[in-house]
Each structure stands twice: as structure tokens, then as C-alpha cells.
C-alpha positions in Angstrom: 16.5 -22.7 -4.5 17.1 -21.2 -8.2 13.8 -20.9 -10.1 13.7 -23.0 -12.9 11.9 -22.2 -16.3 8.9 -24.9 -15.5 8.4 -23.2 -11.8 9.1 -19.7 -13.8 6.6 -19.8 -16.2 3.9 -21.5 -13.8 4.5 -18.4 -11.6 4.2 -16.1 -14.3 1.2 -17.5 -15.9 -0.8 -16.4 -12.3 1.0 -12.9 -12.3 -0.6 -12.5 -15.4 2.5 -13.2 -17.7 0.6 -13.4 -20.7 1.7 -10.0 -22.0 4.4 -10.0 -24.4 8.1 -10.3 -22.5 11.2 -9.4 -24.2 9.9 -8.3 -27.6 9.1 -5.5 -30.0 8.7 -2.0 -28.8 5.8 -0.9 -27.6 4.8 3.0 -27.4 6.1 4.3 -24.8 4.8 7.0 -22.1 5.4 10.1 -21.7 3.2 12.5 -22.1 0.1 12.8 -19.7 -2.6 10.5 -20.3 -0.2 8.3 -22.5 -0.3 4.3 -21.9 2.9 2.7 -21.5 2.1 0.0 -23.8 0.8 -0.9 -27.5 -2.6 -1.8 -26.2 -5.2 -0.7 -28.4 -7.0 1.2 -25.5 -5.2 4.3 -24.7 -7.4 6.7 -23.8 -7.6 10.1 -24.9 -7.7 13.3 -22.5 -10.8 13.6 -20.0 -11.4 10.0 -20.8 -13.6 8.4 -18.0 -13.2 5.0 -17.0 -13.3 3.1 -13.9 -14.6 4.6 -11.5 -16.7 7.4 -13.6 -13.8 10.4 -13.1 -11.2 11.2 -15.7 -7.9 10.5 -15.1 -6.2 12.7 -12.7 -6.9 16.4 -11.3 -6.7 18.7 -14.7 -3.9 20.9 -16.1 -1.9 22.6 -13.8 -2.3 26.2 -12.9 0.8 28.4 -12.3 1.6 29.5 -9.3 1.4 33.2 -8.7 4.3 33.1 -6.3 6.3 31.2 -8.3 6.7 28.1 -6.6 4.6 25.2 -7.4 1.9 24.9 -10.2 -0.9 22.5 -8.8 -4.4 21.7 -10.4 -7.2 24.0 -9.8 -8.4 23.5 -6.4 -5.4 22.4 -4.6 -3.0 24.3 -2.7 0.2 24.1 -0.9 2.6 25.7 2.3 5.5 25.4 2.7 7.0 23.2 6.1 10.8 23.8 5.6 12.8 26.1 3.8 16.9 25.5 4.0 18.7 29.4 4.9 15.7 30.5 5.8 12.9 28.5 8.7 15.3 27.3 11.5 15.5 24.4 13.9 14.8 23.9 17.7 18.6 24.6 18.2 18.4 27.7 15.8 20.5 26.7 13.0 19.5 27.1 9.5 17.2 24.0 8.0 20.1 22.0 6.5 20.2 21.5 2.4 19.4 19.6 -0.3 16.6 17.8 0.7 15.6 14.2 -0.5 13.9 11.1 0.9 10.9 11.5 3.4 8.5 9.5 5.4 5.6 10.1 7.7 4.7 8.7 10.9 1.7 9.2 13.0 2.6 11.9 16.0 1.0 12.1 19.7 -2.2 14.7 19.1 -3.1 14.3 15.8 0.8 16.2 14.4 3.1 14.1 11.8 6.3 13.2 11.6 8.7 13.6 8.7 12.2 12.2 8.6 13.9 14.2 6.2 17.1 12.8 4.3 20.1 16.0 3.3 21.9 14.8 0.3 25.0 16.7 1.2 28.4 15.1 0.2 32.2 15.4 1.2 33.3 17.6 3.8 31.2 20.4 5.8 33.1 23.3 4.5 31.4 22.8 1.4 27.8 23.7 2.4 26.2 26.9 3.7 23.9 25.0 5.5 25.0 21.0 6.5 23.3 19.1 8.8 24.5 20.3 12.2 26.7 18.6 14.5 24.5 17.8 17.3 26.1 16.1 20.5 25.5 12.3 20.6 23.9 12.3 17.2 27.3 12.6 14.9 28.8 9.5 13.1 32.0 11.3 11.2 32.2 14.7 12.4 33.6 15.4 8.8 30.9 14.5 6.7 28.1 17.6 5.7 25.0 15.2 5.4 22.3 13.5 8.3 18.5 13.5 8.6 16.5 15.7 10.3 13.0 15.1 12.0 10.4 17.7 11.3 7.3 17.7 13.4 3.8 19.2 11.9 0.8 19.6 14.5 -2.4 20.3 13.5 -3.0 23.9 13.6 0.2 23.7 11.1 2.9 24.5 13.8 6.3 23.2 12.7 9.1 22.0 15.0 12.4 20.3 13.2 15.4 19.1 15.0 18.5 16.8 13.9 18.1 12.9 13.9 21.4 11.9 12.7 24.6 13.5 11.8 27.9 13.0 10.1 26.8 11.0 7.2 27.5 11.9 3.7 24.7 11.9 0.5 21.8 10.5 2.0 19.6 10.4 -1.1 16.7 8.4 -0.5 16.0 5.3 1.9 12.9 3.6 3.5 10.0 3.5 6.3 9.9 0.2 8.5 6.9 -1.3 10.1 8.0 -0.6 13.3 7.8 3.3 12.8 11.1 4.3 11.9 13.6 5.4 9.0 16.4 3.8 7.2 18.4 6.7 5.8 20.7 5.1 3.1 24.1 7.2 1.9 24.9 7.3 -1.7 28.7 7.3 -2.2 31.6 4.4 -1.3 33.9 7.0 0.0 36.2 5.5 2.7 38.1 7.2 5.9 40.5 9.7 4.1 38.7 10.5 0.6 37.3 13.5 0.5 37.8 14.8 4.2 36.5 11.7 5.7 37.6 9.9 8.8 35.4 7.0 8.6 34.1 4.7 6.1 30.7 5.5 4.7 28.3 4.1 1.6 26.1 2.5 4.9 22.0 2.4 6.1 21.5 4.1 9.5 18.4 3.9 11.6 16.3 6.8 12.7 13.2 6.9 15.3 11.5 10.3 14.7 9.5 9.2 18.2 12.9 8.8 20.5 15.4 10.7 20.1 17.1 9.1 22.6 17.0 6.1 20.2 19.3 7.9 17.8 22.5 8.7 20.1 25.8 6.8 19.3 24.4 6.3 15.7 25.8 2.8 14.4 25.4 1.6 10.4 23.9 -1.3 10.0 27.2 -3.1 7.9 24.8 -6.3 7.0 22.9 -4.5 4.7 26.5 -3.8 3.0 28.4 -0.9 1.7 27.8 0.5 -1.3 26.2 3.5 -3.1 23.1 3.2 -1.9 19.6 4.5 -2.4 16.2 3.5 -1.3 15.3 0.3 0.9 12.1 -1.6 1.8 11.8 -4.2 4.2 8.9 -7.3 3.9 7.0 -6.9 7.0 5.6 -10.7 7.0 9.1 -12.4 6.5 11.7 -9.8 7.3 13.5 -9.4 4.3 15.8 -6.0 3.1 15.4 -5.0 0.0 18.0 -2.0 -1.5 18.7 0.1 -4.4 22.4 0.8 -5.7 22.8 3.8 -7.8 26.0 3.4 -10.0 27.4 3.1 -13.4 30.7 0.8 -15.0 29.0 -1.2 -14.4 25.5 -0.6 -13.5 24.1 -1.1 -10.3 21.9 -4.0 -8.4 18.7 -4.9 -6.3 19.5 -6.5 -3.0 18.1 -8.5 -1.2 19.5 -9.0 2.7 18.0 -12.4 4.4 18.2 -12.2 8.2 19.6 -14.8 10.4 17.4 -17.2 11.7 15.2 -16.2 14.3 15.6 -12.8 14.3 13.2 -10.6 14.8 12.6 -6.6 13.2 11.8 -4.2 15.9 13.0 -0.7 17.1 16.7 -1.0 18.0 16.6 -4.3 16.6 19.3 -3.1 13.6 21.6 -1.9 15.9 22.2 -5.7 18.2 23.5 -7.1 14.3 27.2 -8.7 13.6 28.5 -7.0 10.6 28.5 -10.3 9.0 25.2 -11.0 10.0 22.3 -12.5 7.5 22.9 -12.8 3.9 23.1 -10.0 1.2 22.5 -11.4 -2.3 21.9 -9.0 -5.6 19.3 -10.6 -8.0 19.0 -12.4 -11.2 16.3 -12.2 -13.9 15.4 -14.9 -16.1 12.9 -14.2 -19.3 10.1 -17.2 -19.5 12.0 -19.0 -22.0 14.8 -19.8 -19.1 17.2 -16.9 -20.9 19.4 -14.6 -18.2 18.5 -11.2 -18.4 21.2 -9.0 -18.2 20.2 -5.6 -17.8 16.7 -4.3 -17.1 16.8 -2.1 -20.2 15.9 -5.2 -21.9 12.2 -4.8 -21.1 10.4 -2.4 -24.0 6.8 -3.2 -23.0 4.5 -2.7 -20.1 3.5 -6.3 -18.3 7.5 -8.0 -19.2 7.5 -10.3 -16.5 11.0 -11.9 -15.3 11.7 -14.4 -12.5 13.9 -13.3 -10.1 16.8 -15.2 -8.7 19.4 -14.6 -5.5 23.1 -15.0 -5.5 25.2 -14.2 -2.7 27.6 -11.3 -2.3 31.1 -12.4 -2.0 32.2 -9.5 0.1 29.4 -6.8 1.2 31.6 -4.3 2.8 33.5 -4.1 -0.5 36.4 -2.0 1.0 38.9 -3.3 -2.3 36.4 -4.4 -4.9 33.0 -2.5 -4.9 30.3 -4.9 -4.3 29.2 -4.8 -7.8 32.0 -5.5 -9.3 32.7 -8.2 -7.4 30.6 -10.2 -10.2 31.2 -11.5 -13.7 29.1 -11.1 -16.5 26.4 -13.7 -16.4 26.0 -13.7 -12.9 23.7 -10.8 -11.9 21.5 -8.8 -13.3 22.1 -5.1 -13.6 20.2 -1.7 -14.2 21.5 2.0 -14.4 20.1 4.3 -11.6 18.3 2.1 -9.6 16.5 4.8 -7.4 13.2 4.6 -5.3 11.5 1.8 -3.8 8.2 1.8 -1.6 6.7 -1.7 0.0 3.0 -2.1 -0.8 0.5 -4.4 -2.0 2.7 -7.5 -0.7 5.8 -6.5 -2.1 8.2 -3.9 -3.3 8.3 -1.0 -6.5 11.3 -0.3 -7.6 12.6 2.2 -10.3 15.0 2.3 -12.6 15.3 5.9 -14.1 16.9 5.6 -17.5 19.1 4.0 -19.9 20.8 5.1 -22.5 24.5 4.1 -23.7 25.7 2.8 -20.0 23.2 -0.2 -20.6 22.9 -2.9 -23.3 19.2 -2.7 -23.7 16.5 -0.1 -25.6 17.2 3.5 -24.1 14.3 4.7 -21.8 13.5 7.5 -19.4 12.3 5.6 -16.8 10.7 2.4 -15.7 8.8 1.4 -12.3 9.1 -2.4 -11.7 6.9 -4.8 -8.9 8.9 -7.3 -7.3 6.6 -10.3 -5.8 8.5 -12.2 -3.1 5.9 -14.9 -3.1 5.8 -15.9 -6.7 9.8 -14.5 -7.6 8.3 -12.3 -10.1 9.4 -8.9 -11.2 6.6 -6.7 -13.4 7.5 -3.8 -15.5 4.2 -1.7 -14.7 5.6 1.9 -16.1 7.9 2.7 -18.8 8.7 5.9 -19.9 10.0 6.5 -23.2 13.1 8.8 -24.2 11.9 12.5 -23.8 12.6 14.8 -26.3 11.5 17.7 -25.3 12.4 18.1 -21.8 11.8 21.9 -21.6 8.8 21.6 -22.7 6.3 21.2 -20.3 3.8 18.2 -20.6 6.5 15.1 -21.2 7.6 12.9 -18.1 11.0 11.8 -17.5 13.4 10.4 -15.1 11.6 8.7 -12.1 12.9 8.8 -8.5 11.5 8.9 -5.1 8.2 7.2 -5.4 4.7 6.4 -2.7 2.0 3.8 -3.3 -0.7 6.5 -3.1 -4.1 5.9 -0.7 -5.9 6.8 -3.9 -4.6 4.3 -6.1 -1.4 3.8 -8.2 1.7 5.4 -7.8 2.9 9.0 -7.1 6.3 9.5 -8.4 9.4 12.5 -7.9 10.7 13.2 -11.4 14.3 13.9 -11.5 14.9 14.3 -15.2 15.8 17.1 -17.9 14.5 20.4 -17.7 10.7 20.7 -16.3 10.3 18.7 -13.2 7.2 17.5 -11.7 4.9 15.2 -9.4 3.4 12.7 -11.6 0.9 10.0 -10.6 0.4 6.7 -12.5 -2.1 4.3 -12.5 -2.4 0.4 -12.1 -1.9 -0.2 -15.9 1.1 2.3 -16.2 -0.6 6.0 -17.7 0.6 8.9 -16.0 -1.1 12.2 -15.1 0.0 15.6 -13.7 0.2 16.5 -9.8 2.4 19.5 -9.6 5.3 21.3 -11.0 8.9 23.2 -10.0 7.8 27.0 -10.6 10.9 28.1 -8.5 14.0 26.8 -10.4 14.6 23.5 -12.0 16.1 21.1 -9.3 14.3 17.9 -9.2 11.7 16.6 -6.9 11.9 14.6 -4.0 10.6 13.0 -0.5 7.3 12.6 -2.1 5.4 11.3 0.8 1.4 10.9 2.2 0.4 11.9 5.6 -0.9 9.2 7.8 -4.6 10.1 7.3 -3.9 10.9 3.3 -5.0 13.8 3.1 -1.6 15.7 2.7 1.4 15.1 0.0 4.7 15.7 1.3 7.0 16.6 -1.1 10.3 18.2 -1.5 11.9 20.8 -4.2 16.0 19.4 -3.7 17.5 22.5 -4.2 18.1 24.7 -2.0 15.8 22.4 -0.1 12.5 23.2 0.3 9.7 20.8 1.8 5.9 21.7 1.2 2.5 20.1 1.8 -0.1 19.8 -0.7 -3.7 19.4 0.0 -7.0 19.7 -2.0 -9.6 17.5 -3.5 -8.1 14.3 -3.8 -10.0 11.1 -5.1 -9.7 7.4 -6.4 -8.2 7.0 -9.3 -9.0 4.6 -12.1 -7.4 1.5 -12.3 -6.7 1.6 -15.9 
């Protein structure tokens, strides 16, 4: 059923729509400590509030081995290292490492499915993700997961979990304990060294690995470039990210067929056809389309969200999104990382500039509500202009709801690149920064228990854990 303006702005009103929507710009974060909005509290450094601590862990302290500055009292190791730790089979640790998840293991250990964002053919890469027998979807494609296993006296063990796939960027954990790797390119059988069709979501169980042989792509959830993908536990709905330009890219949404149920292997029993895929349309509270999410310049814009279905989802002729006119969807440039918490799903949007039709921005973080149909702005970035300078954050990515409140978020911007966290109302603090080169951060990931931070330098693909004195951080 569309949502009409009356139903629209009664939904908004309890999601606390009363900020300004589309309007005047409002300052813009990016700097530490800055609030993402013209409210008149924006707190100054060391400011406390809340809960009595200041916001964040302090400035970050350079690393004397030249890999990761963290705040004073933290300290990291490093789990995987592509060309240099090795797997069961004693290959290299494949490259270019991006989205990661972590699932509770047998004896207190942890499991991390680790995407390789390794496109076109194998010959390509030093180190692709190796061909392992009965885990290889197109023998010609570079990219894959692999599954690396921490135990508690900080033991590592890493095999392959799926094979053959090309630029598997970021993706998604499900209830049920497993990951949904997602590959970002449309490339079909013969382009680029290919001999099948790819731009698909595979499955991966980091507990069976007899689950992952014969891997299959799940074709409902379309074909397309994608990136991240959530799925709402309570009602079994997909949610997924495309990352493209002319034009820009949409949020999904696949409905499943009635009375189907999620579950391990579950993916794998669906008809290519089967379900619905629909990308979404905004409205603003005066009933006006939204066309691109660039449109929003202020913390708390609040659109509803309608569906529409996708003519074709395996868009072999016509890419899916430009199977729709003008008018019909909404649209956003580098839609990226998406994490399902708090009854729905964040999404990011990393920047705009002259691609989109809106206010240029270095990054936004949107809340999508499936029970009211509401999509929050809850972080903006603004433009950074100083990108080698250290202090300014830009270009959101991978992102985790973080046990300690607010977000924790993988910048993948210009020059310095860090771990940022954000709060509840949108200001953004320091976590950690690239002290070996300046590829971007990814995989940013919590331990079950919380007390580790997962994260991954991209290139050449190094995964590390970070640990120290982490805390509850204020709401606002």
C-alpha cells in the first residue's frame, strides 16, 4: 500500500519528525566532536554529557610500528596479513580485504567471515582467493570469502568459504549465523575473463563447511552491483545496497514468498523468480518525491519510504536501475554499508557531489524503520577540505551498531583514513587511524562478547583486533 502524506506525516510526527526536513543547510560534521546539525548545543572538546564521560577515548597516539594509531590505552594484533600469515591449505591469505562479521565459535574462539574484493580474472592478483574443490563458483573469477577462526589464547586458523566470485565488497550477517557475501560488479559470462554471470549474494556458514560446497547465488535478491545487505529478523525481509553511478544507485528491499521461512540453507531451496525485489521511494512530509538522498542538508530529515517493484531483477540487457524513469525511484550515489539493529536497518550513503542533484556531502548514515516506513538522516558529513589533514572525517563505508552505543564506522575517503564512532545525535569521535599506507578501512566488526573490534586495513589486506578500555558512550 503507497504511504500517503496524511499516514506520512502521522508516522513522522512519532519518529520525531519535528526537525526541519528538506531545508536550509545546517553545519555539517566533520571534524571530531562536531554535531551534524545547526542545533545550538554542540559541544566543545572534553565536553561531558550523558553519562558523565566525555565523548569518545582521546586523541590518537601513533603507532610506533607504523600501523594503527589508537587512543592511549588501547592496543591492537594483527589476525591476517595477505602475502604473509597463511591458510590451513598453506596458501597465502588472499587480498584486499573488506566486509566482516563475527559469530560465536565452540570454546569461547570467534569466527570472522572475511569478504576479498578482488575483481576480473585470477591472473591479476598475487594473492586471489584460492580455488578450493567444491567451494568454486567461476573458476575464473580472483575473489571469494574466507573464514578465519580466533580461539582464545589468540590462535588463528583461516580457510576458504567460497570461491570464484568477483568484488565481494561488503554484505551482511543473518540471524541464523551466517554470511551473505554480496559482489560488486554486473559483469556477465565473457567480460573480463568470466565464464559465468556474476553481480549476485552468496551464502556462507563459517560453522559448516560442508554447508558451502556447490555454492549457488541467491538470483531473487537480483543482479546488480551490489554491496551490503541486512535481513529483518521478525518479518523476513532483504534489504541491499547498490553502489553505482549514471545514474545513481538504489535501496532494495526483497519480500519473500509467502510462508517461507529464513534458516541455514534456506537461500539455497529459492526459484530465481522467487519473492519480490522492489527499490524504494522517498516522499518529503509535504507529499513531494524525493529524488536523490543528497536532498537532505540537516540531521533529523525524515522521509517516508515507498516500494516499487523491479521489472527485471536479473537485469542481463538493462541494468536494474536503469530499468526506471525519472520520478519513479529514489536514488543515491554510493550506497555502501548497512547493519540491522535497534528494529531496523542503517544505511550509508558516502558522498555526493556532481553525480547527484542535491547539496554535495561526504557522507551520510540513514535509519530505515520498517514499522513506521520512515527513513532518518542521523549523520551527515560535510565536504572535507582538508583530507590530508588529520582530524576531518570523510567518506563512510562499512559500518557496526556498537555494544557501547552509536555507530562505529570504516572511512573510505581522501587521504587520512580512520575508525570513527558516532553517537545517537550524529557527533563523531576518533577510534583509530591507517599508519601503514593510505588504503581505506574496512570489515569493522565487534566480537560476540564486545570486547574486541575487528577491523580491516583493504590494501594489501590486513585484518587486526583492537581491544582496551571501552565504555558507554553518550547519547548525545
Amino acid at each position: 500500500m503507497p504511504l500517503n502524506r496524511r499516514e506520512f506525516t502521522k508516522q513522522s510526527a512519532v519518529a520525531g519528525a519535528g526537525l526541519a526536513l528538506t531545508g536550509a543547510v545546517g553545519a555539517l560534521a566533520t571534524a571530531p566532536e562536531a554535531l551534524a546539525s545547526d542545533e545550538p548545543e554542540a559541544y566543545g572538546a572534553g565536553h561531558e554529557h550523558g553519562h558523565g564521560h566525555a565523548l569518545g577515548y582521546g586523541p590518537l597516539v601513533a603507532d610506533p610500528d607504523g600501523m594503527l594509531a589508537l587512543p592511549e590505552g588501547f592496543s591492537y594484533s594483527v589476525v591476517t596479513h595477505s602475502g604473509v600469515t597463511r591458510l590451513e591449505s598453506g596458501e597465502f591469505t588472499p587480498s584486499n580485504h573488506d566486509g566482516t562479521a563475527a559469530f560465536a565459535g565452540p570454546r569461547g574462539a570467534t569466527y570472522l567471515v572475511n569478504n576479498h574484493e578482488l575483481k576480473g580474472p585470477r591472473d591479476k592478483w598475487a594473492h586471489p582467493v584460492p580455488l578450493t574443490e567444491g567451494l568454486v563458483y567461476d573458476p575464473a573469477a580472483a575473489g571469494g570469502c574466507t573464514v578465519v577462526e580466533v580461539h582464545r589464547d589468540g590462535t588463528v586458523a583461516e580457510w576458504v568459504g567460497l570461491a570464484g566470485t568477483s568484488t565481494n565488497c561488503a554484505g551482511g550477517r543473518t540471524a541464523w549465523g551466517t554470511w551473505l557475501t554480496g559482489e560488486e560488479t554486473e559483469d556477465l559470462a565473457g567480460k573480463n575473463g568470466m565464464t559465468k554471470d556474476h553481480g549476485y549474494i552468496f551464502e556462507v556458514d563459517p560453522q559448516d563447511r560442508r554447508a558451502n560446497l556447490a555454492p549457488k547465488p541467491v538470483k531473487a535478491f537480483g543482479r546488480y552491483a551490489h554491496e551490503a545487505v541486512v535481513v529483518d529478523p521478525k518479518h523476513g525481509h532483504a534489504y541491499l545496497t547498490e553502489d553505482a553511478s549514471g545514474p545513481n544507485g538504489l535501496l532494495f528491499r526483497w519480500v519473500p514468498p509467502q510462508d517461507f521461512e529464513h534458516g541455514r540453507g534456506k537461500l539455497r531451496t529459492l526459484a530465481d523468480d522467487a519473492g519480490v525485489l522492489q527499490a524504494f521511494k522517498c516522499i518529503d512530509s509535504s507529499g513531494r518525491f524525493v529524488d536523490d538522498l543528497s536532498r537532505a542538508t540537516r540531521i533529523g530529515t525524515v522521509y517516508g519510504v515507498d516500494w516499487v517493484d523491479v521489472p527485471d531483477r536479473d537485469g542481463r540487457t538493462t541494468s536494474v536501475r536503469k530499468q526506471f524513469t525519472d520520478g519513479q525511484v529514489t536514488r543515491a550515489r554510493k550506497l555502501e554499508g548497512m547493519w540491522w539493529a535497534d528494529g531496523g536497518a542503517y544505511v550509508v550513503s558516502s558522498y555526493a557531489r556532481e553525480e547527484s542533484p542535491g547539496t554535495a556531502h561526504d557522507g551520510q548514515v540513514w535509519f530505515y524503520d520498517p514499522k513506521r516506513r520512515t527513513l532518518t538522516l542521523k549523520v551527515l558529513l560535510g565536504v572535507n577540505t582538508a583530507p590530508d589533514e588529520d582530524g576531518a572525517f570523510d567518506g563512510p563505508d562499512n559500518i557496526t551498531v556498537s555494544p557501547y552505543g552509536g555507530l562505529v564506522i570504516a572511512e573510505d575517503g581522501e587521504g587520512v583514513q580512520h575508525l570513527f564512532g558516532a553517537t545517537d545525535s550524529g557527533r563523531t569521535y576518533p577510534i583509530a587511524r591507517n599508519d601503514f599506507n593510505d588504503s581505506e578501512f574496512t570489515g569493522v566488526t565487534f566480537s560476540p562478547d564486545g570486547d574486541t573490534l575487528f577491523a580491516n586495513i583493504q590494501d594489501p589486506g590486513i585484518m587486526v583486533a583492537i581491544t582496551g578500555p571501552w565504555r558507554r558512550q553518550p547519547r548525545r
